[in-house]
C-alpha positions in Angstrom: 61.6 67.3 -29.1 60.6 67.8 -25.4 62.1 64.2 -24.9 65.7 63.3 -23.7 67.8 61.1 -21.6 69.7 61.5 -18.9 72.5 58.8 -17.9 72.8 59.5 -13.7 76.5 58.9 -13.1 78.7 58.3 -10.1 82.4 59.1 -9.9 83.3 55.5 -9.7 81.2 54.4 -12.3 82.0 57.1 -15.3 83.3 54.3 -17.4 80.0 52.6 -17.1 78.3 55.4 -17.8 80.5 55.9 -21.1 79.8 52.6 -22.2 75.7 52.7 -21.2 76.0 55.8 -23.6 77.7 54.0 -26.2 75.4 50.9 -26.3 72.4 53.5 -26.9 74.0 54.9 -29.5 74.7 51.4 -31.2 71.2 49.6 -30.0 68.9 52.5 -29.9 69.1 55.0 -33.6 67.4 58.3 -33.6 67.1 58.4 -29.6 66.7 62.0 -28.1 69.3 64.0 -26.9 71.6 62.4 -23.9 72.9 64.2 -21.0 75.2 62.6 -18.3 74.6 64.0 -14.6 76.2 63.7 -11.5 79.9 63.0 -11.5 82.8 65.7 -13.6 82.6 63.7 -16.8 84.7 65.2 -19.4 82.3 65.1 -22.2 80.2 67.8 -24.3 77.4 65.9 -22.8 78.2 66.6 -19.7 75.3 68.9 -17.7 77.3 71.2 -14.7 78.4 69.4 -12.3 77.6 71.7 -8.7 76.7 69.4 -6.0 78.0 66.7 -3.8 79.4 63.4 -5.6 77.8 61.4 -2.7 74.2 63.2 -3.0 72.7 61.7 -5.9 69.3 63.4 -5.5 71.1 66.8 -5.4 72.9 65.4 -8.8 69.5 64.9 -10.6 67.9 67.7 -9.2 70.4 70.4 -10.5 70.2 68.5 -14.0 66.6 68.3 -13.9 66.7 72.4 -13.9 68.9 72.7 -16.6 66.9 70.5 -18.7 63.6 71.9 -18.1 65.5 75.3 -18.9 66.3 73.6 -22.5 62.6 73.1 -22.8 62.5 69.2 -22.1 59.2 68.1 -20.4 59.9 63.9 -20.5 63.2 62.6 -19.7 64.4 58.6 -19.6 66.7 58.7 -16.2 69.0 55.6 -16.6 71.4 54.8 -14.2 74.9 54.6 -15.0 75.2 50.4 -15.5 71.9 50.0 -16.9 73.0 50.2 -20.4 71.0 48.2 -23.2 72.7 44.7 -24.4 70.5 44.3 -27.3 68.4 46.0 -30.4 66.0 48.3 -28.9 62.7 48.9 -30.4 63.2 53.1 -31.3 59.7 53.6 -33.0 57.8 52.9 -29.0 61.0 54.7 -27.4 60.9 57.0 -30.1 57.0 57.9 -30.3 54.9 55.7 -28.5 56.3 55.6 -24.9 56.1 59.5 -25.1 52.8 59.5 -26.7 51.5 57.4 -24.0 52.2 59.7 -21.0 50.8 62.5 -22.6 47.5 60.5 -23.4 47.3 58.4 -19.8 48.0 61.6 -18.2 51.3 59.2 -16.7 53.9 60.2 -14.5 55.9 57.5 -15.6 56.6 54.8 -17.6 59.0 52.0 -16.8 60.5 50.4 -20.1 61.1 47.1 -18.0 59.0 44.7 -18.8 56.7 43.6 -15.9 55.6 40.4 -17.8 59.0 38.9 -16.5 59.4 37.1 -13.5 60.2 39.9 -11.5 57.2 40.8 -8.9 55.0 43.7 -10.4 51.1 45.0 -9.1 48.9 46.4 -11.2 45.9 45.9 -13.9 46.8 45.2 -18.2 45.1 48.0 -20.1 44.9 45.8 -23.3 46.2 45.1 -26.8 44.9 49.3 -27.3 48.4 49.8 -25.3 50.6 46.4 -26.3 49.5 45.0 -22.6 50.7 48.2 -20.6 50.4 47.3 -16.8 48.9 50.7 -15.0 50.7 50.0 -11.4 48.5 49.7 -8.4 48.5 53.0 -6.4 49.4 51.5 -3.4 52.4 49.4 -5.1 55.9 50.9 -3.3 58.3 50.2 -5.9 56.1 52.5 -8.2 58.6 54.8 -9.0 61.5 52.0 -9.1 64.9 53.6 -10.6 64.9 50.8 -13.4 65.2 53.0 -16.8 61.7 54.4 -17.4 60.0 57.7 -18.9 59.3 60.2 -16.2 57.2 64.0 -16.4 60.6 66.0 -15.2 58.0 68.1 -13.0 56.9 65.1 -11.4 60.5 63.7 -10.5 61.7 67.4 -9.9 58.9 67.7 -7.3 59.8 64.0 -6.0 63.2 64.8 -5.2 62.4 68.1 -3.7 60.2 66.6 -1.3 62.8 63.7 -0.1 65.6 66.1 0.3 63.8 67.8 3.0 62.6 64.6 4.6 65.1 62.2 4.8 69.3 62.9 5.1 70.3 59.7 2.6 70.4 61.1 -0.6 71.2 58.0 -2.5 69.6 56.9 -5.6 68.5 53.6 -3.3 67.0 55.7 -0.4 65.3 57.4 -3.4 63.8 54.3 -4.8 62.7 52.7 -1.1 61.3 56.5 0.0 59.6 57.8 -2.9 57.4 55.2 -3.1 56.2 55.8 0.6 54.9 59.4 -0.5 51.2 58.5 -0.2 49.7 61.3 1.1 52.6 63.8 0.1 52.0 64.3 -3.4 48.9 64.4 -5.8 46.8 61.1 -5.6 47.2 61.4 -9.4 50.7 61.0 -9.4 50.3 57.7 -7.4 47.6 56.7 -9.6 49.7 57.5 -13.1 52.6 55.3 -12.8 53.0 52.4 -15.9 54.9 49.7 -16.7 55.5 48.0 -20.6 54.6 44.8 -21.4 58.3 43.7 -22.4 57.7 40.6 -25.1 55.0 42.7 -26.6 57.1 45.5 -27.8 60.7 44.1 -28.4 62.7 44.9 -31.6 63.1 41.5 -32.4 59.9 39.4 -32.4 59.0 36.3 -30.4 56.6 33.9 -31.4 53.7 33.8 -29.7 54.0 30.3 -28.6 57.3 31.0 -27.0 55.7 34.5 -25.4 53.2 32.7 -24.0 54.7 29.9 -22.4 57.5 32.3 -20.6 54.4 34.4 -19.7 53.3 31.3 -17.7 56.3 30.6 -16.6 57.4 33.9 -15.2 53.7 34.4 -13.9 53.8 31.2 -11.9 57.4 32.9 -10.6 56.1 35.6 -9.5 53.0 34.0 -7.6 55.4 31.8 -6.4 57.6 35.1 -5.1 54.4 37.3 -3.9 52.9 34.2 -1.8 55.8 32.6 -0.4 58.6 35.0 -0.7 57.4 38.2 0.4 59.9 39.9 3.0 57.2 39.9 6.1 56.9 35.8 5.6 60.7 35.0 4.9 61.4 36.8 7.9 59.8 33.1 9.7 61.3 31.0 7.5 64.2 28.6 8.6 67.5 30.1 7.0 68.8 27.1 4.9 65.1 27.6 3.1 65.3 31.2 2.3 68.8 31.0 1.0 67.8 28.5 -1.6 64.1 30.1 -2.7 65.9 33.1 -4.7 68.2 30.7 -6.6 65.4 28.3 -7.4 63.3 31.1 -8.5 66.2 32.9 -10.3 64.2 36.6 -9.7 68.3 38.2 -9.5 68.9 36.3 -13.1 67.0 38.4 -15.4 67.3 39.4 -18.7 64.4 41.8 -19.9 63.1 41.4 -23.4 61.5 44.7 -24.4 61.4 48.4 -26.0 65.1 48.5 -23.9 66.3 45.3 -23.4 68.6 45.0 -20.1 69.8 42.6 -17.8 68.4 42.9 -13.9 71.0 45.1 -11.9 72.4 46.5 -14.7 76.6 45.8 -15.5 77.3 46.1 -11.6 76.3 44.7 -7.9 77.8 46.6 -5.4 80.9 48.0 -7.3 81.5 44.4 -8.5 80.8 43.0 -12.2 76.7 41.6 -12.1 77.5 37.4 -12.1 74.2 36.7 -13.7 75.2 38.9 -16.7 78.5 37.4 -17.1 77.1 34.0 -17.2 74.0 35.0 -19.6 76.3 36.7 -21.7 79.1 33.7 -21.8 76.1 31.1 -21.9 74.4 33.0 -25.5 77.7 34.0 -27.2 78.2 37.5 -26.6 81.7 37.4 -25.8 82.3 41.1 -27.7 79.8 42.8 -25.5 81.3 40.5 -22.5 84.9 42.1 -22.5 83.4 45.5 -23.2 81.3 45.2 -19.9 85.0 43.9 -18.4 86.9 46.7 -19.7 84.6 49.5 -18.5 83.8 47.4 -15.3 87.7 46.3 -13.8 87.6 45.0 -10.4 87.8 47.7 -7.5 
């Protein structure tokens, strides 16, 4: 019971939000108690809304005090647009996830798989933990704002510390800063960050055949991205070769199988409906979910 979730909202995107909500209600049964933050939703599950629409950080903070005053300790932050788009797997949600911060002594535990072709750093713990990836301390993206498990103390304190240092208090400053805090928070903290093994723990089961030849796949993607890719080499690149190597590779085109299966970048890009999803979604038949996305997503 000291589990919930929080859907972090923006005035422009309170439709997404709704429909984020809704899909966990259809794809995710028994989940813990939801909460929607920053933006004047009118909804029971709306937290008080005090602060800034343009400061995110201050929007999570002020909702991460009234949740620890509830007695939460855990809390899945999901931004507004990163609604599941398929059966999530509510036992490990549920149980497991939670279980596993409290036994790893974790700070936090992203549910996006990093056994896609996405770039990830860290060591497997094992089939003891479905394949759980403990991230390498040194790893930036660590605390990545992809929908994951966080200790509300440890986000709390995370927040607190980048309001004072920097003066963007967007939820991207959040994910390029936080992960720059070295030296600025506990060495355990930097050390207890987690990432699921997607295939591994998705509702509906894949053959292991077909897990382990995507595994190979994505793998070679993501050596493929780390080597040749990285931002401090494309930088030399000739231009016409960088624009193709992300298309080749498809790293924006992702849809992650796992506990909470979502597509990369959630419903939106920049204000705009996420063309990757629409195609994914028109190319496998999910029409339904497809003018949902549309009807909660208009054009600005």
């Amino acid at each position: 019971m000291s589990t919930c979730i929080l859907v972090s909202a923006f005035e422009g995107y309170i439709p997404a939000a709704q429909l984020t909500r809704r899909l966990i209600d259809r794809y995710w049964a028994d989940h813990p108690p939801l909460w929607f933050c920053g933006a004047h939703i009118d909804d029971a599950a709306a937290l008080p809304f005090r602060d800034d629409p343009k400061d995110w950080m201050a929007g999570v903070r002020s909702a991460l005090r009234d949740l620890s005053a509830m007695g939460f300790e855990r809390v899945y932050l999901i931004l507004a647009d990163l609604g599941p788009i398929d059966q999530c797997h509510a036992q490990h949600l549920n149980h497991t996830i939670p279980q596993w911060l409290t036994e790893l002594d974790a700070v936090y535990i992203s549910i996006r798989g990093w056994d896609h072709r996405r770039n990830s750093s860290g060591r497997s713990l094992g089939r003891r933990y479905l394949s759980l990836q403990r991230q390498s301390a040194w790893y930036w993206p660590r605390f990545a704002l992809h929908p994951a498990l966080w200790r509300i103390d440890v986000l709390a304190t995370l927040l607190d510390v980048l309001m004072k240092k920097i003066t963007d208090h967007s939820a991207w400053a959040f994910e390029i800063q936080a992960g720059n805090l070295y030296s600025e928070i506990p060495a355990a903290w930097n050390e207890g960050t987690y990432r699921v093994c997607g295939r591994l723990m998705s509702a509906t089961p894949i053959p292991a055949a077909e897990r382990w030849a995507r595994h190979v796949v994505d793998g070679l993607v993501r050596w493929i991205d780390l080597t040749f890719n990285h931002k401090n080499e494309r930088a030399s690149w000739p231009p016409n070769v960088a624009r193709i190597m992300n298309p080749v590779l498809q790293t924006t085109a992702v849809y992650f199988q796992g506990p909470y299966p979502v597509y990369f970048q959630g419903f939106l890009t920049r204000g705009r409906l996420n063309r990757p999803l629409v195609h994914y979604l028109r190319r496998t038949g999910r029409d339904e979910l497809l003018r949902e996305i549309e009807m909660a997503c208009p054009p600005p």
